[in-house]
N, C-alpha and C positions, 0 to 999 in steps of 0.2 A: 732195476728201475723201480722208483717208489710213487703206487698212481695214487694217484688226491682225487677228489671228488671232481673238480675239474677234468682231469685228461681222462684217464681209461678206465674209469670205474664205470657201473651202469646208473649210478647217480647221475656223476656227470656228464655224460652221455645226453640225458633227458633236460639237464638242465642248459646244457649249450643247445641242443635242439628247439629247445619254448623259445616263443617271440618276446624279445623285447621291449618291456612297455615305455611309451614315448611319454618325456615330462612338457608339457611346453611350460614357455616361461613368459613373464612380461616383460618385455625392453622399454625403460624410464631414465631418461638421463646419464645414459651411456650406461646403465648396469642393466643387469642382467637379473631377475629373481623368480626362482621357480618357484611354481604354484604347489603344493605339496598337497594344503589341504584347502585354505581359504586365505584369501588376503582380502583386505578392507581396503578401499579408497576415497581420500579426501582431505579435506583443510584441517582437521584435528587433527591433534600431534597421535592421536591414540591409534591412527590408523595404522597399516602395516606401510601403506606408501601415503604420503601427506603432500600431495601438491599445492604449490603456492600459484591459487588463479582465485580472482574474485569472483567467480561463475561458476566455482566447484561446492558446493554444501557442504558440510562438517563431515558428514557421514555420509557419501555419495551414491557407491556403489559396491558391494560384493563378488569376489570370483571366485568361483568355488571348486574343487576338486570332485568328482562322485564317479564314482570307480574310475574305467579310464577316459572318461571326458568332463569336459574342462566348461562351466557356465557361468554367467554373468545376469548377475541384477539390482536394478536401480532401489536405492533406499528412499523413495520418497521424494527426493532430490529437486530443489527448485526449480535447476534448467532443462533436467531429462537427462540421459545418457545416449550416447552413440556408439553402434558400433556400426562401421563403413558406412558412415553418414546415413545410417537408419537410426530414429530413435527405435530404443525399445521399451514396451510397455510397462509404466509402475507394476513392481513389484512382482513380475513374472522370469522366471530364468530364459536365458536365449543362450545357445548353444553357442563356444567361440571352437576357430579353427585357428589353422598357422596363419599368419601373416593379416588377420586382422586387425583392424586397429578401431582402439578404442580410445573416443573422445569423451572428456569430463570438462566440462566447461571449454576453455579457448586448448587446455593441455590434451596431445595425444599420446597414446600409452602402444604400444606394438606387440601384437603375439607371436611371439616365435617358437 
């Protein structure tokens, strides 16, 4: 039998044992996009997700990766950002979890 790093080696051993690190993603109009490192959102095309809402700013808000937890914050943003019907404060990061959701103008966005 020939073992590979996976089955019977002591590599693999150590590596099937580590936990698994969990990616969440944002759910936007039936897709699905994982946060890897940061995504931008807003009414510019230059953003990573570009909603079309007249309540969302150009440059709305940020999500950001940092090791393995996942933040959110407001760019300044005309109408504020929400997440679970809290706003959160310009320009501060707030922690998101699963099943948050986050509102940019009238548009909500889902963390899964």
């Amino acid at each position: 039998m020939d073992d590979t790093i996976i089955t019977g080696s002591n590599v693999g051993k150590r590596l099937e044992s580590m936990k698994k690190r969990e990616t969440l993603q944002l759910l936007y109009q039936g897709k699905a996009i994982s946060i890897t490192a940061q995504i931008t959102i807003g009414r510019s095309k230059k953003n990573n997700i570009r909603v079309d809402d007249n309540l969302a700013s150009r440059n709305h808000a940020l999500v950001q990766k940092v090791k393995n937890a996942y933040y959110i914050k407001d760019l300044d943003s005309t109408n504020g950002t929400y997440v679970n019907n809290k706003q959160i404060p310009r320009g501060k990061y707030v922690k998101l979890r699963r099943r948050d959701v986050l509102k940019i103008g009238r548009t909500e966005i889902t963390i899964a």
